[in-house]
Backbone as numpy.savetxt, mean C-alpha at the origin, in Angstrom:
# Nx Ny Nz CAx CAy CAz Cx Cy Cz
-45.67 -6.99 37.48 -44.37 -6.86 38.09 -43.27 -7.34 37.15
-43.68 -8.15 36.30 -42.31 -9.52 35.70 -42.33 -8.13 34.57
-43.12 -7.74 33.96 -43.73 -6.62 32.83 -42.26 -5.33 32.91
-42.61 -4.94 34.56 -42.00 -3.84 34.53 -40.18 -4.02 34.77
-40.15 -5.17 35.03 -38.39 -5.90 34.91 -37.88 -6.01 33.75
-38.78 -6.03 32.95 -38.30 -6.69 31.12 -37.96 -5.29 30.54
-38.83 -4.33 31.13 -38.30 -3.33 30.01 -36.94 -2.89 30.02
-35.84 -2.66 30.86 -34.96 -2.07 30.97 -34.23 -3.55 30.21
-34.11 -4.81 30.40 -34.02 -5.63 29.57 -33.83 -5.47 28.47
-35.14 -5.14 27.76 -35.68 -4.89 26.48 -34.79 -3.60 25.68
-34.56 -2.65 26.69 -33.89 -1.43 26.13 -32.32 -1.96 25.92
-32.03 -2.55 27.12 -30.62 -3.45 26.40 -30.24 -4.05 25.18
-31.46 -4.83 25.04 -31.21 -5.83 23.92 -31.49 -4.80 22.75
-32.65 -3.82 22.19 -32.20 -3.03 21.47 -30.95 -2.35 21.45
-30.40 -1.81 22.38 -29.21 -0.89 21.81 -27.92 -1.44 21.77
-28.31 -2.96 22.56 -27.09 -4.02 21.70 -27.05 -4.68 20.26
-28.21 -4.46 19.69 -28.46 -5.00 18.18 -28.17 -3.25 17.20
-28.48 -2.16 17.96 -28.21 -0.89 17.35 -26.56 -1.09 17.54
-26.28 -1.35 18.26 -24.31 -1.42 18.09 -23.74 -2.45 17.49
-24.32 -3.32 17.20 -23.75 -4.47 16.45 -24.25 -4.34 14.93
-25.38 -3.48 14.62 -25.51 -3.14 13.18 -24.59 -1.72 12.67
-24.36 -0.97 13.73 -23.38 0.46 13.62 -22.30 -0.20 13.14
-22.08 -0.90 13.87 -20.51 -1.78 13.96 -20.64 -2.45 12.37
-20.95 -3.53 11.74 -20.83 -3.91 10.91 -21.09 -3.04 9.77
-21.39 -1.81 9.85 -21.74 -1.02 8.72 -20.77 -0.46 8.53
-19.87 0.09 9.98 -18.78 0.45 9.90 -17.61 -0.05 9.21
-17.51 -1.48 9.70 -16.24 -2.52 9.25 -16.55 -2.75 7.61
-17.59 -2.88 7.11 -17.96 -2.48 5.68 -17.39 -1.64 4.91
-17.92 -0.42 5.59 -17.35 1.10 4.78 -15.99 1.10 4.71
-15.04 0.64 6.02 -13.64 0.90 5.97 -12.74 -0.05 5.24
-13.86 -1.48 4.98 -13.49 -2.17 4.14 -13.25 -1.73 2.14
-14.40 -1.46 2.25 -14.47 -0.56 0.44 -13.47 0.78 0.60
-13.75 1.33 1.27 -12.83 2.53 2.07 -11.35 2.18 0.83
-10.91 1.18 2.06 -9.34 0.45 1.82 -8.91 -0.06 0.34
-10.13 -1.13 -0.16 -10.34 -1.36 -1.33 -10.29 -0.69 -2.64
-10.85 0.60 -2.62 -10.65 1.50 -3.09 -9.69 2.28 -3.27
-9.28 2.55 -2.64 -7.86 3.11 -1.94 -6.65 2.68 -3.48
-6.46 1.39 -2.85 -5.64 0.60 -3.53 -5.69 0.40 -4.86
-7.00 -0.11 -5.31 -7.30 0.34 -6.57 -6.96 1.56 -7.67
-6.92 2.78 -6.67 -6.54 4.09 -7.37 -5.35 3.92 -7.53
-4.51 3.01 -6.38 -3.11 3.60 -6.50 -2.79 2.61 -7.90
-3.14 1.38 -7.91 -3.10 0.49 -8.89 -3.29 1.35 -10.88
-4.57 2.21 -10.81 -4.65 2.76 -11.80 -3.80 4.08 -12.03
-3.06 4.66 -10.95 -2.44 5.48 -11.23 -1.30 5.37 -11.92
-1.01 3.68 -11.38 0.44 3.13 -11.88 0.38 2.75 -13.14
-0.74 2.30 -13.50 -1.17 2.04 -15.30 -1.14 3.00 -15.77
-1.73 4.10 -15.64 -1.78 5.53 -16.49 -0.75 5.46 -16.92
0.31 5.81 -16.41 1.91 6.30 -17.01 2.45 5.58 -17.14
2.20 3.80 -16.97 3.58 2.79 -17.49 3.76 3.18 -18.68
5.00 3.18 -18.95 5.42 2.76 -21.12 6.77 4.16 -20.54
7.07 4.79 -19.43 8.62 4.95 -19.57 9.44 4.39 -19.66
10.53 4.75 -20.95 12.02 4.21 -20.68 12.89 4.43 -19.83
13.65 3.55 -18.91 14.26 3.61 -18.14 15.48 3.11 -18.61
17.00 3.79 -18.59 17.68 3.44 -19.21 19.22 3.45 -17.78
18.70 2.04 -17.00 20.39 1.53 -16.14 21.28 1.07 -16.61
21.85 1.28 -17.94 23.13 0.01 -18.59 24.30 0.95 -17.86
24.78 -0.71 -17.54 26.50 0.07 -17.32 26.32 0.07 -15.61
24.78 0.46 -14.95 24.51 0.42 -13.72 24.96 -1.03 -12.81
24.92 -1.36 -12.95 25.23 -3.22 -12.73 23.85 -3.99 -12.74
23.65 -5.05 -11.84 22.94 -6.48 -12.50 21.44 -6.27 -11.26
20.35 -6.00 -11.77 19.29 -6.15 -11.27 19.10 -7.31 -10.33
19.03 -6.92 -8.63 18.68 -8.01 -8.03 17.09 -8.07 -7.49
16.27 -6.94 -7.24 15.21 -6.50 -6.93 14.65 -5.60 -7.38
13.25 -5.40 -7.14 12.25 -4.11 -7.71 11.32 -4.40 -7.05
10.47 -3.22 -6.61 9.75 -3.01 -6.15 8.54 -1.90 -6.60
7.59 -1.50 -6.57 7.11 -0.75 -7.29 5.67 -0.21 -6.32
5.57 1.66 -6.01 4.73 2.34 -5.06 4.39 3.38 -5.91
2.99 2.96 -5.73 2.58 3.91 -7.18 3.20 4.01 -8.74
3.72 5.26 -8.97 4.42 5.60 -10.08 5.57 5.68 -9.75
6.13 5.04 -8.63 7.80 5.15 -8.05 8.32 3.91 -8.74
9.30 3.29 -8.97 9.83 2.01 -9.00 11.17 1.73 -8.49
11.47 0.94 -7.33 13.08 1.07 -6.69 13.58 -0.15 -7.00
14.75 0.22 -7.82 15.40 -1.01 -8.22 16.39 -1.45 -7.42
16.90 -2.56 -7.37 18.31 -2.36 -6.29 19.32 -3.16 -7.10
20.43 -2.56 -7.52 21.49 -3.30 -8.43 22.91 -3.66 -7.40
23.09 -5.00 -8.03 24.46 -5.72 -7.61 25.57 -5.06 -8.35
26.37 -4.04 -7.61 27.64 -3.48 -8.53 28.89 -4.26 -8.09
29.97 -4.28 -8.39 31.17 -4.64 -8.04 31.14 -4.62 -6.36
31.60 -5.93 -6.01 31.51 -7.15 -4.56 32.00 -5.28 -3.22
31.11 -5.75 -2.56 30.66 -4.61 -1.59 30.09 -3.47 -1.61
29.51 -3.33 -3.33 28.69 -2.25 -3.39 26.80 -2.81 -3.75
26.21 -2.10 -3.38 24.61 -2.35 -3.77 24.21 -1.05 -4.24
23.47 -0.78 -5.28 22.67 0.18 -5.22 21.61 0.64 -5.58
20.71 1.37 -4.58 19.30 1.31 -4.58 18.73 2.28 -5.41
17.90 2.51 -6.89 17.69 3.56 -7.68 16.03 3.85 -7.79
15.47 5.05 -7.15 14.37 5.25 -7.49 13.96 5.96 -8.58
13.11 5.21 -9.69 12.60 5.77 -10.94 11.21 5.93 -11.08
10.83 7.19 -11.74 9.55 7.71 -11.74 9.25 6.72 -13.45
8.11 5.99 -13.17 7.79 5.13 -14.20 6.91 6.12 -15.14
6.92 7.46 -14.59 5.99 8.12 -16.13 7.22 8.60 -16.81
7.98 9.23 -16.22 8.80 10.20 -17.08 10.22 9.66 -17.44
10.68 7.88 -16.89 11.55 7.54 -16.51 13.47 7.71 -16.15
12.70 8.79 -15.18 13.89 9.85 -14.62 14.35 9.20 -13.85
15.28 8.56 -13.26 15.82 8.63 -11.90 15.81 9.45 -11.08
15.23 9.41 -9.66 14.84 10.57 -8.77 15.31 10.48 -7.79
16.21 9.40 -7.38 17.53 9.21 -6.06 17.84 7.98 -6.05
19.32 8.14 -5.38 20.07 7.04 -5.91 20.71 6.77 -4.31
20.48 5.26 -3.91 21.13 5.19 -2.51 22.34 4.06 -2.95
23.77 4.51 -2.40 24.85 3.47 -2.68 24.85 2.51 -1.53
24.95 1.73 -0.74 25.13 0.88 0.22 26.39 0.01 -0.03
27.49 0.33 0.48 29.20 -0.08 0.83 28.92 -1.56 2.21
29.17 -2.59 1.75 29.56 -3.97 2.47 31.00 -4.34 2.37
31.19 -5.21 3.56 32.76 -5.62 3.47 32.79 -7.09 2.54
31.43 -7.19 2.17 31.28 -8.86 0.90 30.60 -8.31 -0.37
């Protein structure tokens, strides 16, 4: 009798150890997944560093940021202007330019 209670038991506890090994195999893969990921974008950005980028005259570098082979600079121009310049770090083109007008 105790025999024939355990099994449905038994089938539990297997297909709770089958979901908890699915599961961690999963969180694994999406881990390297991600890892990877990033990595490429990292080597993509090495490939093509060594453009000249030429802002003189632009005003005074307060930030940079850098997405992939993009790089957005943001320059301090004369008091109420900012402006935000995206440059392609292979070919070092400027590829848009955002002005941002403040009353400081």
């Amino acid at each position: 009798m105790a025999q024939q209670n355990a099994n449905p038991l038994k089938t539990l506890v297997i297909s709770m150890g089958v979901l908890l090994i699915g599961g961690t195999v999963l969180l694994f893969a999406l881990v390297v997944k991600k890892v990877s990921a990033e990595a490429a974008k990292a080597r993509a950005a090495q490939e093509c560093a060594g453009g000249k980028v030429d802002l003189s005259g632009h005003g005074k570098i307060i930030s940079s940021a850098m997405d992939g082979h993009i790089m957005r600079i943001t320059l301090r121009k004369p008091p109420g202007h900012n402006e935000t310049v995206s440059v392609d770090i292979c070919t070092g083109k400027v590829i848009g330019t955002l002005v941002v007008e403040t009353d400081g």
